[in-house]
mmCIF entry with sequence, helices, sheets and N, C-alpha, C, O atoms, coordinates in Angstrom:
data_MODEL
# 
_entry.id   MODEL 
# 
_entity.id                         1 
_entity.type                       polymer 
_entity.pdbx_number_of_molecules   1 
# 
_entity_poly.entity_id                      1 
_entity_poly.type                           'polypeptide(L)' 
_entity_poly.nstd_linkage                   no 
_entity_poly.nstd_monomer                   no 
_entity_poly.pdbx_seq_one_letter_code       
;(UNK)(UNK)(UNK)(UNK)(UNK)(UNK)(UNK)(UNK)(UNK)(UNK)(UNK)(UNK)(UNK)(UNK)(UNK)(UNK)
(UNK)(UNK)(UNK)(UNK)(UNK)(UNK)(UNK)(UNK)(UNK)(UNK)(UNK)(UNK)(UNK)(UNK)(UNK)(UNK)
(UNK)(UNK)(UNK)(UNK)(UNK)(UNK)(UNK)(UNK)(UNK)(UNK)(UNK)(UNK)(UNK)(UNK)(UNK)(UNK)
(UNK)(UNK)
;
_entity_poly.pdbx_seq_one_letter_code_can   XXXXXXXXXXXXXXXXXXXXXXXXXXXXXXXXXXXXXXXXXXXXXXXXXX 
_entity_poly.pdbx_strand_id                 A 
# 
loop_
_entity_poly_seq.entity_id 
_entity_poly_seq.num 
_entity_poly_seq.mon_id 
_entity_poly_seq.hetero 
1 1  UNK n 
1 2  UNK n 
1 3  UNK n 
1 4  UNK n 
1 5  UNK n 
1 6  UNK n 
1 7  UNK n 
1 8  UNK n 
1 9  UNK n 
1 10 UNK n 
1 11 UNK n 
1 12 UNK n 
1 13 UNK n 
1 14 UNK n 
1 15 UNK n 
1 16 UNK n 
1 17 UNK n 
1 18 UNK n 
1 19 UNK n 
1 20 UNK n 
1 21 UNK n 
1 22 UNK n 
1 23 UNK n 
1 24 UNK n 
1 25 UNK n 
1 26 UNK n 
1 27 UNK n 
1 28 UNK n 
1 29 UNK n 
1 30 UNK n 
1 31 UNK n 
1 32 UNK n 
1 33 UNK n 
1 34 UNK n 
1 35 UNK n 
1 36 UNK n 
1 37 UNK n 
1 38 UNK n 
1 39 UNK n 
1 40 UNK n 
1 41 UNK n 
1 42 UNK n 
1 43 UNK n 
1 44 UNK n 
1 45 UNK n 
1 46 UNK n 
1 47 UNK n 
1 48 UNK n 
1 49 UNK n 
1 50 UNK n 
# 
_struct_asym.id          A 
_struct_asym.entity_id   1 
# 
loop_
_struct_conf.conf_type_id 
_struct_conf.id 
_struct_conf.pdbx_PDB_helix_id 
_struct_conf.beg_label_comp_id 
_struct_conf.beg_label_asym_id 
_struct_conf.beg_label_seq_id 
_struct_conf.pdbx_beg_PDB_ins_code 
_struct_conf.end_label_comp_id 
_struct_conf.end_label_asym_id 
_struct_conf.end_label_seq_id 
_struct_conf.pdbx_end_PDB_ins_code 
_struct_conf.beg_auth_comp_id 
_struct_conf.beg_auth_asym_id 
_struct_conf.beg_auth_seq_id 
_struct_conf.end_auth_comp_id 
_struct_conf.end_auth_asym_id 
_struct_conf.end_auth_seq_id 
_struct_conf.pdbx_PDB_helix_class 
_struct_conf.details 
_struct_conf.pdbx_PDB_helix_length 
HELX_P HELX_P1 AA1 UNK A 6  ? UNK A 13 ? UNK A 6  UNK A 13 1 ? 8  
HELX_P HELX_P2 AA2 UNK A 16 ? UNK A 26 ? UNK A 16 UNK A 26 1 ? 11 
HELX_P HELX_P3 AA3 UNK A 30 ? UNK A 48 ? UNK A 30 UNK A 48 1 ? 19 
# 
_struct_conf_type.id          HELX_P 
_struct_conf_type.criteria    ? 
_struct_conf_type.reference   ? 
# 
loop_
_atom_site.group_PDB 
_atom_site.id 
_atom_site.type_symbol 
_atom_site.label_atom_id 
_atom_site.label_alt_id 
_atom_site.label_comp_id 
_atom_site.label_asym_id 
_atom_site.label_entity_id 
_atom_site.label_seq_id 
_atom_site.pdbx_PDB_ins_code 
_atom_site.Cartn_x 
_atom_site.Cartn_y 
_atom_site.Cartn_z 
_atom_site.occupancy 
_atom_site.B_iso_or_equiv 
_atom_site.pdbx_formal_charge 
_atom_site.auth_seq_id 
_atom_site.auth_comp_id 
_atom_site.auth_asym_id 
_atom_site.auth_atom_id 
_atom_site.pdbx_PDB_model_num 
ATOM 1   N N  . UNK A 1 1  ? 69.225 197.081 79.463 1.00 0.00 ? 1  UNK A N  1 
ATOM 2   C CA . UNK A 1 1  ? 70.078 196.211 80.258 1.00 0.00 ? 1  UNK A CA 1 
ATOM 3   C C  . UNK A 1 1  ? 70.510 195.011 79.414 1.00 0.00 ? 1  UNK A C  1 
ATOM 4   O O  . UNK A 1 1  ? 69.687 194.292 78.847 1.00 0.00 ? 1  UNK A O  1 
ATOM 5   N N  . UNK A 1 2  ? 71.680 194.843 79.360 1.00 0.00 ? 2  UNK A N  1 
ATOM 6   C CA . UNK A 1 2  ? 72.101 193.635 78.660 1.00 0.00 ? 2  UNK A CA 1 
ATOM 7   C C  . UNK A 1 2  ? 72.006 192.166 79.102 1.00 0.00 ? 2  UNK A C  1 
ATOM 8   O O  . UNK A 1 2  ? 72.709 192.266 80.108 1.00 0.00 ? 2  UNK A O  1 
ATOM 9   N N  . UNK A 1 3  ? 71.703 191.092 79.078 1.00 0.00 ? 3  UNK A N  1 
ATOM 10  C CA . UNK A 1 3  ? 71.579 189.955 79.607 1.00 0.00 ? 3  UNK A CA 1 
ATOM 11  C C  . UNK A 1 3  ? 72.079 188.929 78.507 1.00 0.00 ? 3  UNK A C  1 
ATOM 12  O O  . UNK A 1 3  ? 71.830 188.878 77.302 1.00 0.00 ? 3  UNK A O  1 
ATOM 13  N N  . UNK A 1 4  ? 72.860 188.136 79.313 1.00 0.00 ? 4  UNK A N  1 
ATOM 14  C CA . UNK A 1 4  ? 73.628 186.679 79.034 1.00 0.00 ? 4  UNK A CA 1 
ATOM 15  C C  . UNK A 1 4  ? 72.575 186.143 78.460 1.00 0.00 ? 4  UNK A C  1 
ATOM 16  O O  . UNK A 1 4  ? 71.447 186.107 78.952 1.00 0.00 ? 4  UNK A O  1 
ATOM 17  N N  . UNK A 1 5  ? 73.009 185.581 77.084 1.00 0.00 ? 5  UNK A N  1 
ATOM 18  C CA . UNK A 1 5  ? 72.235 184.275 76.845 1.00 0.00 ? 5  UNK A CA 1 
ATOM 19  C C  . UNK A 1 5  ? 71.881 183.180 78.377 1.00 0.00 ? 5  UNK A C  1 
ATOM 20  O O  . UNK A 1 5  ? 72.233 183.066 79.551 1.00 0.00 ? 5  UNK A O  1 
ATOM 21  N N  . UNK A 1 6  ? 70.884 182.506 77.293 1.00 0.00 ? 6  UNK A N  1 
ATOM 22  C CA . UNK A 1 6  ? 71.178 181.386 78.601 1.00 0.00 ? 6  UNK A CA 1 
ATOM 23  C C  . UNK A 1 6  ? 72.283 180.454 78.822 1.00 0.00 ? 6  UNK A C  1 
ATOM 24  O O  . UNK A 1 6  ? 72.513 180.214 80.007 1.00 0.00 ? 6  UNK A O  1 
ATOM 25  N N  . UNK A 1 7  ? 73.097 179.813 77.860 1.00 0.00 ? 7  UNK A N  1 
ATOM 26  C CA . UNK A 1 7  ? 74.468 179.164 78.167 1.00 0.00 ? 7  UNK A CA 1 
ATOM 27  C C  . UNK A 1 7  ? 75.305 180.114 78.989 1.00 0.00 ? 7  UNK A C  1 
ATOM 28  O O  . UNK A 1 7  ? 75.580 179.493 80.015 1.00 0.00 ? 7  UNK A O  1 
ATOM 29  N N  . UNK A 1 8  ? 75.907 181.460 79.043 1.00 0.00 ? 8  UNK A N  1 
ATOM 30  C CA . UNK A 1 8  ? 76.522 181.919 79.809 1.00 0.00 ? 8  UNK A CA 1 
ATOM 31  C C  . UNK A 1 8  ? 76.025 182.054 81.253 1.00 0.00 ? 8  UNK A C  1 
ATOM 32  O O  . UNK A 1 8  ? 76.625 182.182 82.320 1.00 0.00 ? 8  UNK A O  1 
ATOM 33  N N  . UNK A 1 9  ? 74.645 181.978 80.909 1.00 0.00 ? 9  UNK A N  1 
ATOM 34  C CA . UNK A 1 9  ? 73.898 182.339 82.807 1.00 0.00 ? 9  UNK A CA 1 
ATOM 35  C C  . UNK A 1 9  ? 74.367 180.722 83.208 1.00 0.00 ? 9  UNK A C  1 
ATOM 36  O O  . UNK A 1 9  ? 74.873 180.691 84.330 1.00 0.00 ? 9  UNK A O  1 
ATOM 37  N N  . UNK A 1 10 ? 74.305 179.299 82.491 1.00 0.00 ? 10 UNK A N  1 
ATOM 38  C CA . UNK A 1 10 ? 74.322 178.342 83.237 1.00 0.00 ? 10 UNK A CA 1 
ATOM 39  C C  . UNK A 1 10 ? 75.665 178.009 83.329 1.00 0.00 ? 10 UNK A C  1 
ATOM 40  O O  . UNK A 1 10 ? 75.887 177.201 84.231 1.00 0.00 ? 10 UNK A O  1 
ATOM 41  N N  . UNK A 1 11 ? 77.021 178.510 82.438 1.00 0.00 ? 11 UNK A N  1 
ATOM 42  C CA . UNK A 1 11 ? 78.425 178.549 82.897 1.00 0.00 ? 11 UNK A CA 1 
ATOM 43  C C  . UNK A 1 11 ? 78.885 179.500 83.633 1.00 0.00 ? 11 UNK A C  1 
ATOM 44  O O  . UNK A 1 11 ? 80.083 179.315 83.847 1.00 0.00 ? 11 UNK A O  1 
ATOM 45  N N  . UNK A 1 12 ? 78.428 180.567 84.188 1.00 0.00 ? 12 UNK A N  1 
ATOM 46  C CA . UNK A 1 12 ? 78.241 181.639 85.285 1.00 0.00 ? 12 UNK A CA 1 
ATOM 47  C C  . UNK A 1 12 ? 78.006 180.785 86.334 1.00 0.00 ? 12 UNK A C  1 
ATOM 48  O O  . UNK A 1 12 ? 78.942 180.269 86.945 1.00 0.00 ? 12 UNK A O  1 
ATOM 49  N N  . UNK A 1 13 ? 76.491 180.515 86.694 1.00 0.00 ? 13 UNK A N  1 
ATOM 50  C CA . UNK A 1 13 ? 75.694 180.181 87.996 1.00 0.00 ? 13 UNK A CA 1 
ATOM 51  C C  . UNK A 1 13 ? 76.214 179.021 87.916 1.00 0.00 ? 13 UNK A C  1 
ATOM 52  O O  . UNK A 1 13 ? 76.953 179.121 88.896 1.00 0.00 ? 13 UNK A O  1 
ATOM 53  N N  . UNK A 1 14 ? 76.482 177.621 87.374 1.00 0.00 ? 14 UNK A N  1 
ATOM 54  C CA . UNK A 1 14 ? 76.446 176.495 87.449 1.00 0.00 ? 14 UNK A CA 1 
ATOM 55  C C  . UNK A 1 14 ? 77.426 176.009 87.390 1.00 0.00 ? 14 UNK A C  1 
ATOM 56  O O  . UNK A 1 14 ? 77.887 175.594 86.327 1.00 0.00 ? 14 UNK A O  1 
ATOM 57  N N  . UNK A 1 15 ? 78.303 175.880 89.043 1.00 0.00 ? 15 UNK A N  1 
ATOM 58  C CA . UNK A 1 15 ? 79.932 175.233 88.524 1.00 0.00 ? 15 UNK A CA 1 
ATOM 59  C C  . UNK A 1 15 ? 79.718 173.845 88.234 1.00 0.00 ? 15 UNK A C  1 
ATOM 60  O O  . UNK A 1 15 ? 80.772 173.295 87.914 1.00 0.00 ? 15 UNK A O  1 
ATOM 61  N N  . UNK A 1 16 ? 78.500 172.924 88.236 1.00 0.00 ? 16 UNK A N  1 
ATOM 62  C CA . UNK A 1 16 ? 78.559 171.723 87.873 1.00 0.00 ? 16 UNK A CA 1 
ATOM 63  C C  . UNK A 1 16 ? 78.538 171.215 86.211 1.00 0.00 ? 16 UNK A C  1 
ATOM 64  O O  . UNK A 1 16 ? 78.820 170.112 85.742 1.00 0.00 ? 16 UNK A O  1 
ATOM 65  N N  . UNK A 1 17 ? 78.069 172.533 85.495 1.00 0.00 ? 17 UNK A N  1 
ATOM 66  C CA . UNK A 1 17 ? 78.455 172.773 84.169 1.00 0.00 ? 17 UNK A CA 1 
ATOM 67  C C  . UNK A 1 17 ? 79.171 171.859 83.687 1.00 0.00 ? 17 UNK A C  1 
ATOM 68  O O  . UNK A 1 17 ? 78.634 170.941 83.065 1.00 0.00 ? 17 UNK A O  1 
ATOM 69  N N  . UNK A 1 18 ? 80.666 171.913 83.885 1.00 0.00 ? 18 UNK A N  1 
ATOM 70  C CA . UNK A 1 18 ? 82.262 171.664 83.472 1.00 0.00 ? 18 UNK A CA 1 
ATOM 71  C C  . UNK A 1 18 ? 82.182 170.044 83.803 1.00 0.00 ? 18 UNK A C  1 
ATOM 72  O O  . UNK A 1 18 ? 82.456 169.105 83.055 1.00 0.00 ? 18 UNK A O  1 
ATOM 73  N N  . UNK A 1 19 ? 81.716 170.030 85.169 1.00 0.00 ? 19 UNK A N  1 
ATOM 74  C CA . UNK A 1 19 ? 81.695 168.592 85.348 1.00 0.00 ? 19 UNK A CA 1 
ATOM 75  C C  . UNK A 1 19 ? 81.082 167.775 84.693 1.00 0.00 ? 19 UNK A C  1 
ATOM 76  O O  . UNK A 1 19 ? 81.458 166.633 84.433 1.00 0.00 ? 19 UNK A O  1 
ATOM 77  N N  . UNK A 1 20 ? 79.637 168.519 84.226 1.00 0.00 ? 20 UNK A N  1 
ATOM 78  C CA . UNK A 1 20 ? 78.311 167.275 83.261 1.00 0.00 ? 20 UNK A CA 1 
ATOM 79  C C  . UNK A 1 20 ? 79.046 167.044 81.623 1.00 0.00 ? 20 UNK A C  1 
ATOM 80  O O  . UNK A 1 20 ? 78.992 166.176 80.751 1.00 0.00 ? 20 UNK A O  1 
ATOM 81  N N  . UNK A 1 21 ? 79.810 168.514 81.835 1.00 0.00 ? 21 UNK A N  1 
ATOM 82  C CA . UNK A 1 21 ? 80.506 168.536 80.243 1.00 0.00 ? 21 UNK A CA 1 
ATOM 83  C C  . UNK A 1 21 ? 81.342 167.176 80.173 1.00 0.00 ? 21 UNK A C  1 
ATOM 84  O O  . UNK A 1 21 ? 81.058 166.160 79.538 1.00 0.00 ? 21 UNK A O  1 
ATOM 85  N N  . UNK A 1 22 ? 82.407 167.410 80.959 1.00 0.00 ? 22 UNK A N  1 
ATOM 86  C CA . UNK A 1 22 ? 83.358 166.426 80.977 1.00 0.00 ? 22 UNK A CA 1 
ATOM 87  C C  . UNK A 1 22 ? 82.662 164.810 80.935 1.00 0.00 ? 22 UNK A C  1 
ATOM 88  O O  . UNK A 1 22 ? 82.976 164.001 80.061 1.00 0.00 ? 22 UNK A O  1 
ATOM 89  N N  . UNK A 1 23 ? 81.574 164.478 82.145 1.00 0.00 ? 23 UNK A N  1 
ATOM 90  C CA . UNK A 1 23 ? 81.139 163.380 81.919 1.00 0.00 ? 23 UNK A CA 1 
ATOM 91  C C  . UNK A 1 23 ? 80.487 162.997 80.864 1.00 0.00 ? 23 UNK A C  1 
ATOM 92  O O  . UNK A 1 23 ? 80.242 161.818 80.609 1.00 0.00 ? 23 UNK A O  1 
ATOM 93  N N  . UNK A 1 24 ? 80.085 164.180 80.020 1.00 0.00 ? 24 UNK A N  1 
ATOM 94  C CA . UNK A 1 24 ? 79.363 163.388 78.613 1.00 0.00 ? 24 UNK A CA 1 
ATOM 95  C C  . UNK A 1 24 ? 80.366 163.203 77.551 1.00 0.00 ? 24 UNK A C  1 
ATOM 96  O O  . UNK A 1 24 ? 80.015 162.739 76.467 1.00 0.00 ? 24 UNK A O  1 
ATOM 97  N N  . UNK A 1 25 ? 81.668 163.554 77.797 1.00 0.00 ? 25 UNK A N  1 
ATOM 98  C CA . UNK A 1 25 ? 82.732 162.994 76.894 1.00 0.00 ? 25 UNK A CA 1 
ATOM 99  C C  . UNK A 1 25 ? 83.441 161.819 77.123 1.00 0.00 ? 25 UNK A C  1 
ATOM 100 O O  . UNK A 1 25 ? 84.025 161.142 76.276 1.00 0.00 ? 25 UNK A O  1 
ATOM 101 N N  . UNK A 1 26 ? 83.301 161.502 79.021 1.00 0.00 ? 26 UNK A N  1 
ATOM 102 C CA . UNK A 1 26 ? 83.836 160.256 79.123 1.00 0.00 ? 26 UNK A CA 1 
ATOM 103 C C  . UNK A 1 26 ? 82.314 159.015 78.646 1.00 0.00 ? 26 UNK A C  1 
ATOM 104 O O  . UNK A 1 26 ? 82.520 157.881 78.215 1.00 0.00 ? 26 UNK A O  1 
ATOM 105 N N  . UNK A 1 27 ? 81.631 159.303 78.753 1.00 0.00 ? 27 UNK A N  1 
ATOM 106 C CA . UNK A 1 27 ? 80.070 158.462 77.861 1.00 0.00 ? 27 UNK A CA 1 
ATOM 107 C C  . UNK A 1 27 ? 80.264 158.491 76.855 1.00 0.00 ? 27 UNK A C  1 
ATOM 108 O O  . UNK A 1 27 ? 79.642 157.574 76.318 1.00 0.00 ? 27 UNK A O  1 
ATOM 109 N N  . UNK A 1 28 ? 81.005 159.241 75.926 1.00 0.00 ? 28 UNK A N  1 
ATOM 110 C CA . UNK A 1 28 ? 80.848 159.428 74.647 1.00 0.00 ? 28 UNK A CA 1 
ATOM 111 C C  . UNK A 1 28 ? 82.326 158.423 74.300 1.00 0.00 ? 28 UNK A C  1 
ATOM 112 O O  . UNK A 1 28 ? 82.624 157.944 73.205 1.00 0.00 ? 28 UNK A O  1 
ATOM 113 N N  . UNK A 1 29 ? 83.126 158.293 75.651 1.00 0.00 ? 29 UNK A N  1 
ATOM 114 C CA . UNK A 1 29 ? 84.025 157.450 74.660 1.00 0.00 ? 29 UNK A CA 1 
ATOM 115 C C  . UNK A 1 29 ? 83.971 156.544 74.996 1.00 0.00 ? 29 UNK A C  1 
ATOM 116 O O  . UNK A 1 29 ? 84.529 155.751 74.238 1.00 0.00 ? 29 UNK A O  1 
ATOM 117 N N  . UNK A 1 30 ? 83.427 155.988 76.091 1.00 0.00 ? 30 UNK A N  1 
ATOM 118 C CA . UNK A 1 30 ? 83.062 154.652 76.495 1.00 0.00 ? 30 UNK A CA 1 
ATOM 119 C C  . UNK A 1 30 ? 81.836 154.171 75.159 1.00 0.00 ? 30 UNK A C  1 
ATOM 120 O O  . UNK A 1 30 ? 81.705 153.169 74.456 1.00 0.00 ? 30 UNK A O  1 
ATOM 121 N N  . UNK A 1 31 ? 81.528 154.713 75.214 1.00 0.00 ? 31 UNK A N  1 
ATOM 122 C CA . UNK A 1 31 ? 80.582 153.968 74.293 1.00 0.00 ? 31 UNK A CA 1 
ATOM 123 C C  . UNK A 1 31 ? 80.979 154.056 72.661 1.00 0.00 ? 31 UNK A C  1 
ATOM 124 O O  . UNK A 1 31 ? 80.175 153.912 71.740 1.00 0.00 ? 31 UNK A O  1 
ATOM 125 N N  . UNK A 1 32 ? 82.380 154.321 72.534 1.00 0.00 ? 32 UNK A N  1 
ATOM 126 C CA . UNK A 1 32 ? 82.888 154.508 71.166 1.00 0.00 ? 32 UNK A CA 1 
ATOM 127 C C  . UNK A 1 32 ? 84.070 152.890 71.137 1.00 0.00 ? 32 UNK A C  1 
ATOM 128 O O  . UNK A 1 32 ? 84.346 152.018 70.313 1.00 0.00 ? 32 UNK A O  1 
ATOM 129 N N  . UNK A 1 33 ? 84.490 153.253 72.675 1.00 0.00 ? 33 UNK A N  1 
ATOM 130 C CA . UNK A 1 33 ? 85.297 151.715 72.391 1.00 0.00 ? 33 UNK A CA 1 
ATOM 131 C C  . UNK A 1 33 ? 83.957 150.402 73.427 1.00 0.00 ? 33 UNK A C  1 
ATOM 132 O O  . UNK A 1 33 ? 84.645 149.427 73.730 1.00 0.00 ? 33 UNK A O  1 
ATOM 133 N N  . UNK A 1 34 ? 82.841 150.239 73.819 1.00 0.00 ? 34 UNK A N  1 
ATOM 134 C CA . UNK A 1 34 ? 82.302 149.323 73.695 1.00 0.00 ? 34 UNK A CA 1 
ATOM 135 C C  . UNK A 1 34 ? 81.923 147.633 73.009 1.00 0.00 ? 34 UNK A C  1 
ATOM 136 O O  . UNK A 1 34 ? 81.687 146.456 73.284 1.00 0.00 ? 34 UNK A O  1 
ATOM 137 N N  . UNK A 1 35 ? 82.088 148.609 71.969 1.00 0.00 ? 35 UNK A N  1 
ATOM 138 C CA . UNK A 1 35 ? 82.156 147.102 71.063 1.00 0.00 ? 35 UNK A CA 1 
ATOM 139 C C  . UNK A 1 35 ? 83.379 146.047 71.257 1.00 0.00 ? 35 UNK A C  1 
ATOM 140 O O  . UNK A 1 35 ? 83.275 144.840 71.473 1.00 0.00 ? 35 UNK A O  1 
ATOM 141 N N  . UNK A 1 36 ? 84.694 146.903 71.108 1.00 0.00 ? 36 UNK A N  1 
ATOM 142 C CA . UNK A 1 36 ? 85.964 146.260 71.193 1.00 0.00 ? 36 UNK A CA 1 
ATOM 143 C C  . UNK A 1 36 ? 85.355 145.254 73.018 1.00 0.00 ? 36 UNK A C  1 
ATOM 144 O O  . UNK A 1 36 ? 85.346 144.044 73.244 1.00 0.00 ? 36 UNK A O  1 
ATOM 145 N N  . UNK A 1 37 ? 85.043 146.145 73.716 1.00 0.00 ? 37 UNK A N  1 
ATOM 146 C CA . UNK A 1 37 ? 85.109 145.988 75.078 1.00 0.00 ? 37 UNK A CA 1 
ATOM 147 C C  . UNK A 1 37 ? 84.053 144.752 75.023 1.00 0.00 ? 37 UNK A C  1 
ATOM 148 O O  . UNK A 1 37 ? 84.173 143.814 75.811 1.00 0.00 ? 37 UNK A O  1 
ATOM 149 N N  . UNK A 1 38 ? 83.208 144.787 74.237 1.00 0.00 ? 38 UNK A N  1 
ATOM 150 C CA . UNK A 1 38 ? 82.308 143.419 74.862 1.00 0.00 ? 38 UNK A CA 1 
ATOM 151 C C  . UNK A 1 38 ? 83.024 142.123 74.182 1.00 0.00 ? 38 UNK A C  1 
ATOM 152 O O  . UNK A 1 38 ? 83.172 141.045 74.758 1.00 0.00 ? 38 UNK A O  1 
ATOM 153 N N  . UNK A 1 39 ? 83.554 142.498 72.502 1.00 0.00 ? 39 UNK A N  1 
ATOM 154 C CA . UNK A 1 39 ? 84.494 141.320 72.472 1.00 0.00 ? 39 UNK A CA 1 
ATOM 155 C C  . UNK A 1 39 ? 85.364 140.772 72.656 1.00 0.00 ? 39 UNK A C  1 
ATOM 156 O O  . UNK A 1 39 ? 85.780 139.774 72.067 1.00 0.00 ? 39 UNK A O  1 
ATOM 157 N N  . UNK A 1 40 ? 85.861 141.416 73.643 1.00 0.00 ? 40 UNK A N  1 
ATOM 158 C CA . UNK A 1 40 ? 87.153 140.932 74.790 1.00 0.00 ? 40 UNK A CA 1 
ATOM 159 C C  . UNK A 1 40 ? 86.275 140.219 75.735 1.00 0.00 ? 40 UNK A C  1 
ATOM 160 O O  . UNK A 1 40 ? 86.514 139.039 75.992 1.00 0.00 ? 40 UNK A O  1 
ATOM 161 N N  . UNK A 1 41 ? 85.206 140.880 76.315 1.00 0.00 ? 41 UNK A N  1 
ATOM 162 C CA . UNK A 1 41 ? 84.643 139.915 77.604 1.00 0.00 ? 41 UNK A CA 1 
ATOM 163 C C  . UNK A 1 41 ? 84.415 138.525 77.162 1.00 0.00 ? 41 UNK A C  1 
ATOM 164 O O  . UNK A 1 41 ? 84.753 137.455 77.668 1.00 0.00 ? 41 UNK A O  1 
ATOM 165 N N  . UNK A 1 42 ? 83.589 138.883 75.820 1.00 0.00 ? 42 UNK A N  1 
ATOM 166 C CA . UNK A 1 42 ? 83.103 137.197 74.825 1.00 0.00 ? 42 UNK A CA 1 
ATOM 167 C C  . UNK A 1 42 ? 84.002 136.358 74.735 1.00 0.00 ? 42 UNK A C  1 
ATOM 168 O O  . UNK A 1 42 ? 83.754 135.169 74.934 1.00 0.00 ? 42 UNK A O  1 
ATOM 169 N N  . UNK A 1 43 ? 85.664 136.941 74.309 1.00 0.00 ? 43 UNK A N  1 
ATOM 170 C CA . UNK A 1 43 ? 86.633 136.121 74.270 1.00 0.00 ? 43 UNK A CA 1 
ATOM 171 C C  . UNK A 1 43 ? 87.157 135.220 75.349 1.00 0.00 ? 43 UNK A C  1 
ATOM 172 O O  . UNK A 1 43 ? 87.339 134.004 75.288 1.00 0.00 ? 43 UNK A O  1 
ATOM 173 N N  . UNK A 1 44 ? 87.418 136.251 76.601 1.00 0.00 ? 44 UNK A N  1 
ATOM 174 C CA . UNK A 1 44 ? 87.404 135.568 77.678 1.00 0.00 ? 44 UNK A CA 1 
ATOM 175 C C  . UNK A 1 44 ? 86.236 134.611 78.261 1.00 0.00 ? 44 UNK A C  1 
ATOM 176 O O  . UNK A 1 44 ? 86.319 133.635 79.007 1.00 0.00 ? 44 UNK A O  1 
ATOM 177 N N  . UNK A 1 45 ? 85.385 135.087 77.800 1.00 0.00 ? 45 UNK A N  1 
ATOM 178 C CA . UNK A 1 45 ? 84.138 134.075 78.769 1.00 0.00 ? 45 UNK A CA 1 
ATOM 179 C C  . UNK A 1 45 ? 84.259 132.711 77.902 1.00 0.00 ? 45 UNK A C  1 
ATOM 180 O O  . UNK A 1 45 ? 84.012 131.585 78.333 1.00 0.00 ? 45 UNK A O  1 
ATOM 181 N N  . UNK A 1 46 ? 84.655 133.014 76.693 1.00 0.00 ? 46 UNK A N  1 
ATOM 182 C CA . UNK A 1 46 ? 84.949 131.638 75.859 1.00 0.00 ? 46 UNK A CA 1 
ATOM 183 C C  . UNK A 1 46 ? 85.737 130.784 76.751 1.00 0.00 ? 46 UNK A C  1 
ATOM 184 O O  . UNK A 1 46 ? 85.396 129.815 77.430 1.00 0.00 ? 46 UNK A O  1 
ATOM 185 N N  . UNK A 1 47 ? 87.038 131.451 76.572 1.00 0.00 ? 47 UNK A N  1 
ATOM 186 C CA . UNK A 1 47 ? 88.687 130.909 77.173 1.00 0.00 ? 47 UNK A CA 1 
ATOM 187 C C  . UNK A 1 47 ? 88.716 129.993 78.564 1.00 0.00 ? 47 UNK A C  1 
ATOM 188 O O  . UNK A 1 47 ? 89.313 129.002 78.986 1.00 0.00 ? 47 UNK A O  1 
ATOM 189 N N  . UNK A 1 48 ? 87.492 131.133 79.111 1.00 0.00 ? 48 UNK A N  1 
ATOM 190 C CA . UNK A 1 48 ? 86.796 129.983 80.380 1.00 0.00 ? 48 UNK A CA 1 
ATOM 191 C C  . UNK A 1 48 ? 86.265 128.901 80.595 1.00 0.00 ? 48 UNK A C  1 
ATOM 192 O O  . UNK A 1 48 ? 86.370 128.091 81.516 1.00 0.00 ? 48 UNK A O  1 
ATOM 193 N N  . UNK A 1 49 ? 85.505 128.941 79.410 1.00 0.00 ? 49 UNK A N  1 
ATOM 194 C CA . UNK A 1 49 ? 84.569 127.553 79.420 1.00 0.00 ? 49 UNK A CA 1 
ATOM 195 C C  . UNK A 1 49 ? 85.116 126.444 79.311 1.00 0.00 ? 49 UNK A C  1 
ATOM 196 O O  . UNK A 1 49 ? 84.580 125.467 79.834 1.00 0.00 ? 49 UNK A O  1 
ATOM 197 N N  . UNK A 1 50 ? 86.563 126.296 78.461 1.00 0.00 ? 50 UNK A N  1 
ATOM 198 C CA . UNK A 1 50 ? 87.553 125.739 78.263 1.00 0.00 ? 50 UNK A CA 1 
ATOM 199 C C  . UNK A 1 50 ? 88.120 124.518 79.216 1.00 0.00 ? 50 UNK A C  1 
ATOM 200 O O  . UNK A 1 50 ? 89.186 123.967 78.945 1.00 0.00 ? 50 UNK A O  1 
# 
């Protein structure tokens, strides 16, 4: 009898698969532009103090 690896049994059985996929690419780019993103907040929180 032939049997699926296990990645095909969990993209078979698991339509939440696609979804965890997708969210670890939007994590992966949030945390690629982060840096930019906190020194914009720094800038502004400066601009405030002002």
């Amino acid at each position: 009898m032939n049997e699926p690896d296990n990645l095909e049994f969990v993209i078979d059985f698991n339509p939440d698969f696609q979804e965890q996929t997708i969210q670890a690419g939007e994590l992966r780019l949030i945390k690629s532009f982060l840096p930019e993103i906190l020194k914009e907040i720094a800038i502004q929180a400066e601009s405030n103090k002002e």
